[in-house]
C-alpha positions as protocol buffer text, in pm:
chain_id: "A"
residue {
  index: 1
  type: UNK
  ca { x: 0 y: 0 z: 0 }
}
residue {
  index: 2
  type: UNK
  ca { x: 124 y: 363 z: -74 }
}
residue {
  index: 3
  type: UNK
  ca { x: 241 y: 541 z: 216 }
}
residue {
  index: 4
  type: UNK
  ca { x: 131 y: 898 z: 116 }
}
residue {
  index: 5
  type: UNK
  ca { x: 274 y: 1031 z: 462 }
}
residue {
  index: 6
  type: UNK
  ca { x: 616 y: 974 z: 250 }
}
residue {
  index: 7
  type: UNK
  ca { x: 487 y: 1083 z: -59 }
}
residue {
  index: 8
  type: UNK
  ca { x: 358 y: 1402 z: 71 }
}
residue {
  index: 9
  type: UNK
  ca { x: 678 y: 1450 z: 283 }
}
residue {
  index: 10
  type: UNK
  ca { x: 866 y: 1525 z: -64 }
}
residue {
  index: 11
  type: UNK
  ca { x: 644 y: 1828 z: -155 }
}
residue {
  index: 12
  type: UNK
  ca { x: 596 y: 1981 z: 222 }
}
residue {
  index: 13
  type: UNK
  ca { x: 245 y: 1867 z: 173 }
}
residue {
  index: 14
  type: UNK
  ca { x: 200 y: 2040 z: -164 }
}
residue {
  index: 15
  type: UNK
  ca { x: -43 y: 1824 z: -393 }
}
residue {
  index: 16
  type: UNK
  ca { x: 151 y: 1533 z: -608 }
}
residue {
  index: 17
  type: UNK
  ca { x: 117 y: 1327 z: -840 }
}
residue {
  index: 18
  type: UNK
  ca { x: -12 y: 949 z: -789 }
}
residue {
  index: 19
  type: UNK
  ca { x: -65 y: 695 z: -1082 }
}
residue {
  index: 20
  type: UNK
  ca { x: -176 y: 960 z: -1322 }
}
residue {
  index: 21
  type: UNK
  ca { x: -383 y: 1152 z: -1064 }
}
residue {
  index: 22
  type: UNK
  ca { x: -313 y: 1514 z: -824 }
}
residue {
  index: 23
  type: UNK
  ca { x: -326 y: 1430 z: -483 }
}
residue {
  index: 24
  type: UNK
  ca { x: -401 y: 1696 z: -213 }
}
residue {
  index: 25
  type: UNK
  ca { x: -435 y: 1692 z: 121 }
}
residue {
  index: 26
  type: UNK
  ca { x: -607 y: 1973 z: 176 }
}
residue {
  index: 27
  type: UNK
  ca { x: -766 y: 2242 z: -78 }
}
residue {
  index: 28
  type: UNK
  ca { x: -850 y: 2582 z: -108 }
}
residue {
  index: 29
  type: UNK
  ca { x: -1135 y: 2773 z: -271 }
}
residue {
  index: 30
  type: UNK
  ca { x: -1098 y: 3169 z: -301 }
}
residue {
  index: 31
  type: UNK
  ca { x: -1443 y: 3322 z: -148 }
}
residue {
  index: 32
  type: UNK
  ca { x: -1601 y: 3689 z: -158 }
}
residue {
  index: 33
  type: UNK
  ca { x: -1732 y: 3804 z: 168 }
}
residue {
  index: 34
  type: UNK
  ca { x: -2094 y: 3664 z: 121 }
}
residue {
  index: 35
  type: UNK
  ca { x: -2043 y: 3398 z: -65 }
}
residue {
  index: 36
  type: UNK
  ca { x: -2299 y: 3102 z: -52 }
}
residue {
  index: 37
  type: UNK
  ca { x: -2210 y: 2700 z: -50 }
}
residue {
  index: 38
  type: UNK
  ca { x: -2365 y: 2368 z: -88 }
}
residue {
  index: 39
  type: UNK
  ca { x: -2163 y: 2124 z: 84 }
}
residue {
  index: 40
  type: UNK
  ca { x: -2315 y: 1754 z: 19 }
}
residue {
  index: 41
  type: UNK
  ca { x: -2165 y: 1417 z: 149 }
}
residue {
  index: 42
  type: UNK
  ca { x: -2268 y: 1222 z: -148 }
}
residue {
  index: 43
  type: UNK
  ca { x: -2062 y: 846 z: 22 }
}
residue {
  index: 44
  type: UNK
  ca { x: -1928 y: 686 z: 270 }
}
residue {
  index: 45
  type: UNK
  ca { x: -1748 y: 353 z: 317 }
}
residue {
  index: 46
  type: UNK
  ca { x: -1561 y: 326 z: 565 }
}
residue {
  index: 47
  type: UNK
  ca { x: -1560 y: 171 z: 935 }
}
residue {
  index: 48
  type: UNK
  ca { x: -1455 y: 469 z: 1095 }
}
residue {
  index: 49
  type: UNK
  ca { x: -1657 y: 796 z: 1071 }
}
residue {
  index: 50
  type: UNK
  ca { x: -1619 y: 1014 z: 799 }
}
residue {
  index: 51
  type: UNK
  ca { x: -1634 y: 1429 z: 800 }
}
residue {
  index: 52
  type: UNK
  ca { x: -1537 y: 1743 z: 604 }
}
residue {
  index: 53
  type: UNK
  ca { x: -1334 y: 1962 z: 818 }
}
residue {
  index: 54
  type: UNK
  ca { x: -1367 y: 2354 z: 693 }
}
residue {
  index: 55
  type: UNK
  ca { x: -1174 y: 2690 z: 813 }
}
residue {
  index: 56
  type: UNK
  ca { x: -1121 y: 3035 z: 728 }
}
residue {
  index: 57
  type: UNK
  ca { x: -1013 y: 3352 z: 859 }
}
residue {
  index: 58
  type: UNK
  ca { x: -1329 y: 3449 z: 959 }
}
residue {
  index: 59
  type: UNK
  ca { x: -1702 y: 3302 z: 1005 }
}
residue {
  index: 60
  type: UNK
  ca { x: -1915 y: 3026 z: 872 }
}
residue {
  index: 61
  type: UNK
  ca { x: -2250 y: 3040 z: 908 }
}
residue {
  index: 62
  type: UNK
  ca { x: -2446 y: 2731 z: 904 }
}
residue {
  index: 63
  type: UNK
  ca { x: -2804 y: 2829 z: 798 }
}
residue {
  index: 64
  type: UNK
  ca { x: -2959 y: 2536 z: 865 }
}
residue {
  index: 65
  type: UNK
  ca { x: -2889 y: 2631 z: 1197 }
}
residue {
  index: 66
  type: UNK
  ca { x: -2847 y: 2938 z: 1221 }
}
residue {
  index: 67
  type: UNK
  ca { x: -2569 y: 2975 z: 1373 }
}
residue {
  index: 68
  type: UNK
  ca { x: -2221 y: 3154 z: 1293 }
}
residue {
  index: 69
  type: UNK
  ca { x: -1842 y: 3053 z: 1390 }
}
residue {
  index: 70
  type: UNK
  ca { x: -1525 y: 3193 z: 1372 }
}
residue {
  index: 71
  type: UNK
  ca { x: -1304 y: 3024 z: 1174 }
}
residue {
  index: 72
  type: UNK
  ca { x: -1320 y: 2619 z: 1195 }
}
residue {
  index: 73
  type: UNK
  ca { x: -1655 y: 2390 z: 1161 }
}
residue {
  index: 74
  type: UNK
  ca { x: -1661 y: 2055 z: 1022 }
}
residue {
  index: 75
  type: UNK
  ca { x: -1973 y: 1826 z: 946 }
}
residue {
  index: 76
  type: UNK
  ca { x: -1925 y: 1462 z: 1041 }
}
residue {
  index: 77
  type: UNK
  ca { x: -2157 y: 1148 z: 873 }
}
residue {
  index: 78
  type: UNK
  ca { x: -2333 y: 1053 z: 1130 }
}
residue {
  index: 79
  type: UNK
  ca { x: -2469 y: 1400 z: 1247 }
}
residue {
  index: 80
  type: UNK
  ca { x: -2481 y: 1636 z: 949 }
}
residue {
  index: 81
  type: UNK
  ca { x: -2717 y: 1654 z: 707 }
}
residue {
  index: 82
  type: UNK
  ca { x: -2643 y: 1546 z: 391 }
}
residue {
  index: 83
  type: UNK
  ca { x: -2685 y: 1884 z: 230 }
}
residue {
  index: 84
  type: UNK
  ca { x: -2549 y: 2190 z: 437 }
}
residue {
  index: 85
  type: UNK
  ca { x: -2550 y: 2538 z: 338 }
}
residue {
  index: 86
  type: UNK
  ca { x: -2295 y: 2789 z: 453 }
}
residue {
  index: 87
  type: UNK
  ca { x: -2208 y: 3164 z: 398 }
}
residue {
  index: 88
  type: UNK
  ca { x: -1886 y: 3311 z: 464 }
}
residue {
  index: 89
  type: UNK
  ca { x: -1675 y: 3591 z: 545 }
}
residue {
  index: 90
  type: UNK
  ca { x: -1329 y: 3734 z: 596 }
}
residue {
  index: 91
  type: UNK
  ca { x: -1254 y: 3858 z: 933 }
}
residue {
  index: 92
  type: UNK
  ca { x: -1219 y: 4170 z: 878 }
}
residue {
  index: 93
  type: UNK
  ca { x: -1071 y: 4293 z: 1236 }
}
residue {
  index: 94
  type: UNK
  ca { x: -730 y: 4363 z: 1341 }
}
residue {
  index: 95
  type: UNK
  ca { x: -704 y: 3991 z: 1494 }
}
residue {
  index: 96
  type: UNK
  ca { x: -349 y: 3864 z: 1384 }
}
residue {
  index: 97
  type: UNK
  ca { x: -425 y: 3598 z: 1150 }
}
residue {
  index: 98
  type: UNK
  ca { x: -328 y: 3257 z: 1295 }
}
residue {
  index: 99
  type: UNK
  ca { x: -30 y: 3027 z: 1126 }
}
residue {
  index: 100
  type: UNK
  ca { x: -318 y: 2733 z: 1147 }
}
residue {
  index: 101
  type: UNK
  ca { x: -525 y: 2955 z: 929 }
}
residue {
  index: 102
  type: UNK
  ca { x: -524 y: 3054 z: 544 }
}
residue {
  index: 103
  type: UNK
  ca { x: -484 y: 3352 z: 401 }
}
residue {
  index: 104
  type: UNK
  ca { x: -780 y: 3643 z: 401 }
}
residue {
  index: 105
  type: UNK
  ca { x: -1069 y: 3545 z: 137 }
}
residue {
  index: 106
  type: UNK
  ca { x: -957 y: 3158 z: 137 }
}
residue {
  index: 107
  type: UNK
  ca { x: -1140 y: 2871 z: 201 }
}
residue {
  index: 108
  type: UNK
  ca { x: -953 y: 2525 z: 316 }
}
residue {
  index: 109
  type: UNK
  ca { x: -1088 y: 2197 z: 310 }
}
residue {
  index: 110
  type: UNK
  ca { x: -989 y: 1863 z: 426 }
}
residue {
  index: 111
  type: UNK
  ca { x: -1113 y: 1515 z: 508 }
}
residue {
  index: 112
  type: UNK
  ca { x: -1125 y: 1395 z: 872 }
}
residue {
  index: 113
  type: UNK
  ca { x: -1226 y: 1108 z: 1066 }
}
residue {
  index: 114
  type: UNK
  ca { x: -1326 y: 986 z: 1384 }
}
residue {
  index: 115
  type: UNK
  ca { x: -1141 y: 614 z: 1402 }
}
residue {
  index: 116
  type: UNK
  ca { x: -1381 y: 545 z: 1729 }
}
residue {
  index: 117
  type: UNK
  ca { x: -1116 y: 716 z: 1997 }
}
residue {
  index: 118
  type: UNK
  ca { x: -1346 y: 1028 z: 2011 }
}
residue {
  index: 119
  type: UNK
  ca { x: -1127 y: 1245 z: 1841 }
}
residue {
  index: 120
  type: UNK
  ca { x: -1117 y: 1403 z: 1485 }
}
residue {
  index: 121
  type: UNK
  ca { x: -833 y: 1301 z: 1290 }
}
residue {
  index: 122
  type: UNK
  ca { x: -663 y: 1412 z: 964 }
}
residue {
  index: 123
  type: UNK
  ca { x: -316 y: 1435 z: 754 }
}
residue {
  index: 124
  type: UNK
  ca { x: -160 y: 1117 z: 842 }
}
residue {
  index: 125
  type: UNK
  ca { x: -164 y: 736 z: 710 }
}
residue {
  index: 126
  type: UNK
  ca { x: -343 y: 741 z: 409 }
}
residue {
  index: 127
  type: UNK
  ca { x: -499 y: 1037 z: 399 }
}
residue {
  index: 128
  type: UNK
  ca { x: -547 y: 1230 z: 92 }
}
residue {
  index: 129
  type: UNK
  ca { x: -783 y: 1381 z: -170 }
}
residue {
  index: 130
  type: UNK
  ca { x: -814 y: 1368 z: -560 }
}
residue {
  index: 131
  type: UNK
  ca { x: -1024 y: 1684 z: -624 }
}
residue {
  index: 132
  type: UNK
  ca { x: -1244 y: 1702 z: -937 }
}
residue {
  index: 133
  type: UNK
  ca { x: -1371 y: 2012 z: -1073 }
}
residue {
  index: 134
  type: UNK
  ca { x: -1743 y: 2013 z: -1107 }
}
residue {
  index: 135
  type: UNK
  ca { x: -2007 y: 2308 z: -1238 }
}
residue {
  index: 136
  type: UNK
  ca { x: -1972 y: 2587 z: -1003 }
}
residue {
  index: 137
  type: UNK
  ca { x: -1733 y: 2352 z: -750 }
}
residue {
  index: 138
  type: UNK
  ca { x: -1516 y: 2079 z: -668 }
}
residue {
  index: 139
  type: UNK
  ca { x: -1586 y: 1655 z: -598 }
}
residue {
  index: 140
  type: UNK
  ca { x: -1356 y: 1520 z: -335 }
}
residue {
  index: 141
  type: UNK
  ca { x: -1264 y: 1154 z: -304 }
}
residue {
  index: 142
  type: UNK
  ca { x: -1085 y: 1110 z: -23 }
}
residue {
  index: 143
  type: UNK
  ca { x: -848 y: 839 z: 174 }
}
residue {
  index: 144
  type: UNK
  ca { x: -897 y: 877 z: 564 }
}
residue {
  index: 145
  type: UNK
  ca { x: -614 y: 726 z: 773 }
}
residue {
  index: 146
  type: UNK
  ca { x: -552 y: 347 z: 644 }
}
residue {
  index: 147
  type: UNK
  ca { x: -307 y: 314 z: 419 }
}
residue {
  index: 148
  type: UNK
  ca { x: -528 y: 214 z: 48 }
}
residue {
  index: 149
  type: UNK
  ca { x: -552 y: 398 z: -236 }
}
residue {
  index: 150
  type: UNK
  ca { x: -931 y: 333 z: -292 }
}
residue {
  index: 151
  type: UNK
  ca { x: -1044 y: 710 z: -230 }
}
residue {
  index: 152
  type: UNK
  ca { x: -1353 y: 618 z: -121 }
}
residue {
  index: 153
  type: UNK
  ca { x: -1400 y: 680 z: 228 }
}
residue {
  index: 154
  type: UNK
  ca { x: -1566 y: 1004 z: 182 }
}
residue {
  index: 155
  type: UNK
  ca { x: -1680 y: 1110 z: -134 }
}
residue {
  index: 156
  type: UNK
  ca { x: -1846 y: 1502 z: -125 }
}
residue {
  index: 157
  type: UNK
  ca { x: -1895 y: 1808 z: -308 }
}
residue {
  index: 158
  type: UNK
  ca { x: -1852 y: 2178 z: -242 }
}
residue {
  index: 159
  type: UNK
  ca { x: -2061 y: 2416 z: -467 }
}
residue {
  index: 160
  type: UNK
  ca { x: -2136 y: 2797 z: -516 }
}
residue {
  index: 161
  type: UNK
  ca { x: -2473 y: 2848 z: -494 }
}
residue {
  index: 162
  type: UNK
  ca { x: -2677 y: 3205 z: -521 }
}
């Protein structure tokens, strides 16, 4: 089995390139203060518990709940929806901007799991994402920790809407 830990090592965790296909392990989508998104967890197969981990410097609101964060969220199988919609926004106050977070107007994503232990996991093993574009978005097919190359442990979607 690939070790993409080693892989990814190479490129300081830049995406590379894997049989014929980019790998990432995380991704970023530019954003306008405002902007709307459809997030939707189209699969799952896995035996650990799949999620979407999302931050920004700034806020997500989830309007389905209506509720707004500052800078990190993320949406795990069993207790998101499979459709979530989001706005977001810079921060736009004189906060320094955390090393852990991207740049102003930047939106990162990443796949995370819960391997039963109660915490939320990412970047290690065999963790990584081949990103499709799609209309207005991306696809994600993503590896969670075990070391495969199957890219199916969560499969989801990130979309502008209006």
């Amino acid at each position: 089995m690939p070790d993409f830990d080693e892989i990814f090592s190479t490129t300081k965790d830049r995406p590379v390139k894997f049989k014929d296909k980019f790998l990432s392990r995380v991704d970023y989508i530019p954003f306008t203060d405002g902007d709307r998104f459809l997030v939707k967890i189209e699969k799952t197969n896995s035996e650990w518990t799949q999620g979407i981990g999302l931050s920004v410097f700034g806020f997500i609101e989830i309007e389905d709940l209506g509720e707004k964060v500052k800078d990190r969220t993320f949406f795990m199988e069993n207790t998101a929806p499979k459709e979530i919609f989001i706005k977001i926004w810079k921060d736009n106050t004189k906060r320094k901007q955390p090393k852990s977070l991207p740049k102003k107007g930047i939106l990162a994503i990443k796949n995370i799991w819960d391997a039963g232990n109660g915490s939320i996991d990412s970047w290690f093993g065999g963790a990584a994402m081949m990103v499709e574009e799609i209309e207005n978005g991306r696809r994600y097919r993503c590896n969670d920790g075990h070391p495969d190359e199957n890219f199916d442990d969560i499969v989801f979607t990130i979309q502008k809407v209006n």
